[in-house]
N, C-alpha and C positions, 0 to 999 in steps of 0.2 A: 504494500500500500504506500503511497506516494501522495504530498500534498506540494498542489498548486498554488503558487500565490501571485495572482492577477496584476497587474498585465505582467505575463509572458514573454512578449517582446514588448521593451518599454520605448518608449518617445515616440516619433513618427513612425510608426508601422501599421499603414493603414490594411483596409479590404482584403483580409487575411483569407487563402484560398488552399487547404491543406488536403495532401494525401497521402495514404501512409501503404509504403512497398517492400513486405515483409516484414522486419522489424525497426523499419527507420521510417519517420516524420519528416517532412515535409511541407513548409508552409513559406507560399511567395506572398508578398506584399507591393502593394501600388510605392512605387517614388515620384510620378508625377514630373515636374522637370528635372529631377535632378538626376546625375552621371555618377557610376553606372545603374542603369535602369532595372527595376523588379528584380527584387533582394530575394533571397533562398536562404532559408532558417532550417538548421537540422536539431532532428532530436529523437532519441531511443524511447525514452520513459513520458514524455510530455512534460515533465517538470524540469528539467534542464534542458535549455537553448541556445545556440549558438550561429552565428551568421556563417552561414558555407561560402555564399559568395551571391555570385549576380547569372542574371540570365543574357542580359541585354550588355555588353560592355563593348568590346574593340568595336571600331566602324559603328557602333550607333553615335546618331546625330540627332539632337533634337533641337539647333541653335533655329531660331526665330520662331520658337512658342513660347506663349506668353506665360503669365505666374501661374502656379496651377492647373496649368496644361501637361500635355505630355502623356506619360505612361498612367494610363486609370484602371483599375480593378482587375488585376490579372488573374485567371483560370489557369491554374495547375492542377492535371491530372494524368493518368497513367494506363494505358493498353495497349494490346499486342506485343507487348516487351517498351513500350515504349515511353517517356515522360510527352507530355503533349503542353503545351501555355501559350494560350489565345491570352490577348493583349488588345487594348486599345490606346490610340494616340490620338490626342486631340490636341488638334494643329488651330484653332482659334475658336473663338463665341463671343460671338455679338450680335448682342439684341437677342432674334428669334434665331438666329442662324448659328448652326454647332458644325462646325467643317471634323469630320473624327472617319479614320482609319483602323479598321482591325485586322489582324493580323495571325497568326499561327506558325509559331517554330516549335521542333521537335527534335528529340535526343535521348541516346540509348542508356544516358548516362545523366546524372542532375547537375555533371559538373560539365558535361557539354562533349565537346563541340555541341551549339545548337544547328539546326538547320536551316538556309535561307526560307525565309518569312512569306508564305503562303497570305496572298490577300482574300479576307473575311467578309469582305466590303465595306462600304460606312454607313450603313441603315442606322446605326444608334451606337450605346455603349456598353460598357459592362456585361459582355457577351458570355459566355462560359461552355464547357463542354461538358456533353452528354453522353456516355457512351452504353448503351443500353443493352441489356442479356440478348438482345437476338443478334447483337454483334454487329446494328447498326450505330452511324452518331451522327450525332445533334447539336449546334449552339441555339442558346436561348440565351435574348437580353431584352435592351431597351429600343423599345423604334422613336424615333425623333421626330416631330412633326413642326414644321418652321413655321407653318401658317400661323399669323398671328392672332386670328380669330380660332383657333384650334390649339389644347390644351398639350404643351410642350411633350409631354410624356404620352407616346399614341398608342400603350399596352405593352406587355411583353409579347413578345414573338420568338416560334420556333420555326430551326430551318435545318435540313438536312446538308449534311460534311458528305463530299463523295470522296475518299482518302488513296484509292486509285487512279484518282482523275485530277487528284490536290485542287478542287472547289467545292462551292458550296451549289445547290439546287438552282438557287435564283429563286426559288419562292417561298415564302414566310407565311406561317400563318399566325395570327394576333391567338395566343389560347387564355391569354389573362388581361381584364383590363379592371380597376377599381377606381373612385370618383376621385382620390387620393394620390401622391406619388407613391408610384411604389418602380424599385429598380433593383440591382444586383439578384438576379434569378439565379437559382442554383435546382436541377433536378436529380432526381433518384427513383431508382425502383426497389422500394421496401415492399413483399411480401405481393400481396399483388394489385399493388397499385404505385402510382407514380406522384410522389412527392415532390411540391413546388414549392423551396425555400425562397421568400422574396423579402429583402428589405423596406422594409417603410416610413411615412415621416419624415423623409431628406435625412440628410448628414448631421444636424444639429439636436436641440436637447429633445426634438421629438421622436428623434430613431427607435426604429423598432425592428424585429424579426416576425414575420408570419407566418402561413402554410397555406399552399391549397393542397388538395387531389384529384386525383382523373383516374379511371381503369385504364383508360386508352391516354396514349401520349399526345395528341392534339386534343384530346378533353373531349366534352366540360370540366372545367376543375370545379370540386366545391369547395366552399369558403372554410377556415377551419371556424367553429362556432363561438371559441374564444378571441379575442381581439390582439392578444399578443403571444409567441411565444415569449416574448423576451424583451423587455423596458428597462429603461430608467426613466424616463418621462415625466410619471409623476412619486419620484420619490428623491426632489434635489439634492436630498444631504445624503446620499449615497457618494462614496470615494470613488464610485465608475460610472460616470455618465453618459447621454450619448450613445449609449451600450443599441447596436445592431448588427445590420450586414454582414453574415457570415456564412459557413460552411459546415457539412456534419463529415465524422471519419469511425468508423470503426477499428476499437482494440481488437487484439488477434483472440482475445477473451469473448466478444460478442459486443463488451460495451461502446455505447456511441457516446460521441464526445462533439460539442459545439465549439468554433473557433470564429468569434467575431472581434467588432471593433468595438471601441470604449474611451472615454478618457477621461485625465482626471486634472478637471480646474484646480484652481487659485483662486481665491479673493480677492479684490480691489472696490474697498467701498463697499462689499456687500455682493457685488456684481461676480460671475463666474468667468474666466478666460482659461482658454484651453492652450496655454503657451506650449506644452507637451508635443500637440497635435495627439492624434489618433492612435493609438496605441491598440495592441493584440492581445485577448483575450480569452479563454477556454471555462466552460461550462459542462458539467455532466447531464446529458439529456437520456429521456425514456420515453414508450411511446406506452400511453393510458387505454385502457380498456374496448375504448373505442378506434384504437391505433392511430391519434395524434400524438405528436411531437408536443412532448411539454418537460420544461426543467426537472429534474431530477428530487428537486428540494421541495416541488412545491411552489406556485405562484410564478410572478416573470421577470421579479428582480433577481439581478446580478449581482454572486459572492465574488467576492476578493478571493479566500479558500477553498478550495475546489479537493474534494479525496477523488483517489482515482486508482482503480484496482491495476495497476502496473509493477513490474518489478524495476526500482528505482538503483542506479550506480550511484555511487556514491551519498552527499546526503541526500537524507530521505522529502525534505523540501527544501522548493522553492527559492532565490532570494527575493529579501522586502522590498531591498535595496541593490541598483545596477551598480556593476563595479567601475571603474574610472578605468585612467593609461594615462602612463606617460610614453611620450614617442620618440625616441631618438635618434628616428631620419638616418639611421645606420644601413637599411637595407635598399637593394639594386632599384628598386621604383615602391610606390607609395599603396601602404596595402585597402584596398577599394573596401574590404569589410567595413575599417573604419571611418575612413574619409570620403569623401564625396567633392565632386566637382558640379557647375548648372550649365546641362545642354549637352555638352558636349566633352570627351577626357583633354586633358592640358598636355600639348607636345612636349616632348622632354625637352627641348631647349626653351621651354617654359618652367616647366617643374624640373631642377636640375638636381639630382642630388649627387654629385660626383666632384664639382667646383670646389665645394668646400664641406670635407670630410664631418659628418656629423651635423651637420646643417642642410636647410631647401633653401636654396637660392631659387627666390621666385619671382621671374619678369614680369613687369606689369601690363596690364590688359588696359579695355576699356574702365568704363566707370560704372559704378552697382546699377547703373539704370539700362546698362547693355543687356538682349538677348543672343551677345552672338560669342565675347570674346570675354572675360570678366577672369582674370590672374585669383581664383579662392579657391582655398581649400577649407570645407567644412564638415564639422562631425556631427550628429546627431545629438542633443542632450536628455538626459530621459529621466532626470530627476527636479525637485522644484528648487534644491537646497543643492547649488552647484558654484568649482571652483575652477576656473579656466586661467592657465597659465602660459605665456610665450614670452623669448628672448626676441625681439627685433633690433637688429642689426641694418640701417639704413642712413643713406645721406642724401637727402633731398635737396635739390639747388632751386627748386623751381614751385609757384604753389598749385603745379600740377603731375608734381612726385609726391606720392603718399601710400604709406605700410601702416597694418597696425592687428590687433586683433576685432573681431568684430562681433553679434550678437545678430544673428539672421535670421529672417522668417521669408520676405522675397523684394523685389525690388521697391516696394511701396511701403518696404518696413525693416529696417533695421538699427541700429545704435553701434558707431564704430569708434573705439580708440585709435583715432589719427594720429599719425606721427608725420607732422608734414614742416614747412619752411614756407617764410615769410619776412619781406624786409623789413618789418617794422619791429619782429617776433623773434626772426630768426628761429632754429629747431626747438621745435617744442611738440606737446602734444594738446590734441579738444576732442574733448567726445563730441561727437557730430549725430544725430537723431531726424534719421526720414524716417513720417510719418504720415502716409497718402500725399498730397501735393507737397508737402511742406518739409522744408529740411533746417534747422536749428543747427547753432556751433555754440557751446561751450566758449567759456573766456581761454586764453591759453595758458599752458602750464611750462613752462621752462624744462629741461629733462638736461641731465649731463650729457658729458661728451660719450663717445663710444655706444654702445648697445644698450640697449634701456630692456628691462625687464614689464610686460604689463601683465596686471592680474586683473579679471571680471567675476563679479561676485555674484552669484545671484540668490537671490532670498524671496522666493515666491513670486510677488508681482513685482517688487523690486531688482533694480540691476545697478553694483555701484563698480566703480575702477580705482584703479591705485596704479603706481608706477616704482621702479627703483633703477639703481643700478646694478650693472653686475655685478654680483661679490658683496654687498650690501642688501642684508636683512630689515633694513630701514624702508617701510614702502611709503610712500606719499600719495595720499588719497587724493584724487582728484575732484571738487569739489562737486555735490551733488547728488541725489537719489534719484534715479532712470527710470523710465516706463516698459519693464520685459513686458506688461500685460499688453503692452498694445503688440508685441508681436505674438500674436494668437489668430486665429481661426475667427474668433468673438470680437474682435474688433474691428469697425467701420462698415461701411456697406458693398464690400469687396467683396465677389465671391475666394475663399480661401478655404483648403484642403490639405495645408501638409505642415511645420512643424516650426519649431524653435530648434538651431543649430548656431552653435561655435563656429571661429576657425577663424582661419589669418590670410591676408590679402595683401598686394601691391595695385596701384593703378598709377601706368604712367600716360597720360594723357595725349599727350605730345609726340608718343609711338616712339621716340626715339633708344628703348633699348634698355632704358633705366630699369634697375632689379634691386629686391632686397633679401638681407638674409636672416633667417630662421630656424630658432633652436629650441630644444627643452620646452617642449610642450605637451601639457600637462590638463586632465580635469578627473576632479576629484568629487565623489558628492559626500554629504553628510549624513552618515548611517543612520543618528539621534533623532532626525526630526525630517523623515520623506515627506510628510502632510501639505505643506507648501500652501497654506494660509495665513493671511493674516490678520 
């Protein structure tokens, strides 16, 4: 017996789509713009997790979509000897108009090679695959309707995969529609009938898990008589909110097991923000008397602790708390588990680690408001009580040379510790703060000669910075208490779906060549107090 303790995979890990091949787990997750694309989570027991790596990484490109775009709700699943993960990309939206691509690559193996990308069409999103006992398959998603006198979501729809022919039928049939959103379709054949797992509510605090069923796979479905699998809705002071959209897996015991999304706010003011983003979630499910899908415990609130009749390695749960790293930029190129790049990966005479042994000498790019060329590297944060540490090493002549560490959600929102130059100032550093149109500077801080050391503090909805030198345990706080809440999911009228991340940047404006260097960097969280309210 083994315990779980929720989220599973912590920070941005959204649209969790799991399968389990023999004795190993399985679970990809949406990344949205950022590189490398659709993360791979392994695990034996279900209670320990670990990032295997990515689906999507060499030659993908995603430079010119926009914040929140990109890779959305990927299907992982597994037949004929084969791993299968349909994908969608969503190349723009605006207004009524969603321009989105889907896609299907496959591999014998979870660590690849994958296969070139078989096109799904772009009827809608969050497609997923079916592969059904008579040994035919199926994607089922969202169909999209641009008309603006017609209700954006135009039902779920299924459509037959011909895998001989590497397409799809060309004809859809709509088998669910409700007066509500509902999306992320998942199906199954339990016993004998066919189960329609559908998300509902949107992404926000009204998310929810449904059912339908059909004997026959293009239906009727009926409705399940209760209204949720699975809420947090109406129970805000729940530590998982949000809580839907998921997938069910069978233990090699019989037990099913739920793997959805969730997260867990912060306060500000009273107010909820989900600086985290979307995190992954596991629930014990059963099916009642009547053979619906209902939680295991009773009712359709989400536990934090989940038991789970597994045989577990090592300890027998969970952690409360995600463990930190420090990086010492010692190895041949930079490991993709942890770091992330947006759009696109950064050529090695961008990200150099060979110049200077034990350091990233990092060329600068465009500016945070670019989608094509932007010099960052960032890591995911996944707790609320976190300590982000870096050496910068730079000499800016220009005040359109600038390094520093930074606090990222996406181009419309971030808080960077600039290390830039100026005649009046000379090198110094300012926290600098965009936030939707608006972008604010800090008074400047003076910093010594040589390499400055920056630390970023976060403390819930709070974000403060400090500064020192090298060799000098004396840090100088940079004056002021920072708004992390606004970089959340919950803040402004922005559609927004992906997270709160770390990491450290150059831009040199000017294109001419200017780089900085980069060491000893470090994030720690604090075991004592994950809760992150205040």
């Amino acid at each position: 017996m083994g315990v779980v303790r929720n989220p599973i995979l912590r920070g941005f890990n959204p649209d969790p789509s799991i399968v389990r091949v023999g004795d190993d787990y399985f679970i990809a997750t949406s990344t949205f713009e950022f590189h490398p694309a659709v993360r791979i989570h392994h695990s034996t027991d279900l209670v320990h997790w670990t990032v295997r790596g990515h689906a999507l990484d060499e030659g993908f490109d995603l430079r010119g979509v926009h914040d929140s775009g990109g890779v959305w709700a990927p299907s992982l699943s597994h037949s004929n000897g084969l791993f299968w993960l349909a994908y969608s990309v969503v190349r723009s939206m605006d207004g009524d108009d969603k321009d989105i691509d889907n896609y299907l690559v496959t591999a014998e193996s979870i660590d690849g090679p994958w296969s070139e990308p078989v096109h799904l069409g772009s009827r809608g999103f969050d497609f997923s695959f079916f592969h059904d006992p008579d040994g035919t398959h199926w994607i089922i998603g969202v169909q999209w309707d641009q008309r603006p006198e017609h209700p954006s979501f135009g039902g779920l729809v299924l459509e037959q995969y011909l895998p001989d022919e590497r397409r799809t039928s060309g004809t859809a049939t709509v088998i669910h529609q409700e007066p509500t959103l509902v999306e992320g379709p998942n199906l199954y054949r339990i016993g004998d009938r066919y189960h329609l797992l559908i998300a509902a509510g949107g992404t926000g605090w009204n998310h929810a898990i449904t059912v339908a069923r059909s004997r026959e796979i293009t239906g009727p479905y009926e409705r399940d008589p209760q209204p949720f699998v699975l809420t947090s809705r109406d129970a805000p002071g729940l530590p998982l909110q949000k809580a839907g959209h998921g997938e069910l897996v069978q233990t090699p015991s019989g037990e099913w097991m739920l793997v959805h999304l969730a997260s867990r706010p912060t306060l500000h003011l009273g107010e909820r923000y989900s600086t985290l983003g979307r995190e992954t979630c596991l629930q014990r499910v059963v099916f009642d008397e009547g053979g619906w899908l209902r939680l295991a415990q009773g009712g359709h609130q989400v536990e934090v602790e989940v038991e789970v009749e597994v045989e577990v390695g090592g300890e027998g749960v969970g952690r409360a708390v995600a463990s930190g790293f420090a990086e010492s930029f010692d190895a041949p190129q930079l490991d993709s588990r942890r770091w992330s790049t947006l759009r696109t990966p950064l050529a090695p005479d961008v990200v150099d680690l060979t110049a200077r042994p034990g350091w990233l000498r990092l060329r600068g790019g465009h500016s945070p408001a670019s989608v094509f060329e932007q010099s960052m590297i960032v890591t995911r944060v996944e707790e609320h009580r976190a300590t982000f540490e870096a050496t910068v090493d730079a000499e800016p002549t220009s005040t359109r040379e600038l390094a520093g560490a930074i606090a990222w959600y996406d181009r419309s929102g971030w808080i960077w510790l600039q290390l830039g130059w100026d005649a009046d100032n000379g090198r110094h550093v300012r926290v600098v703060i965009r936030d939707g149109a608006r972008t604010t500077r800090s008074a400047p801080v003076a910093v010594p000669e040589g390499a400055v050391r920056m630390r970023l503090t976060l403390d819930g909805p709070d974000l403060r910075f400090a500064v020192a030198a090298v060799g000098d345990d004396h840090w100088t706080e940079v004056p002021g208490v920072h708004p992390a809440w606004t970089l959340s999911d919950d803040h402004g009228d922005r559609l927004r779906f992906t997270g709160l991340f770390f990491g450290v940047r150059a831009d040199d404006l000017d294109g001419r060549g200017w780089s900085a260097d980069l060491a000893d960097v470090s994030l720690r969280y604090d075991e004592t107090d994950p809760a992150g309210e205040d």
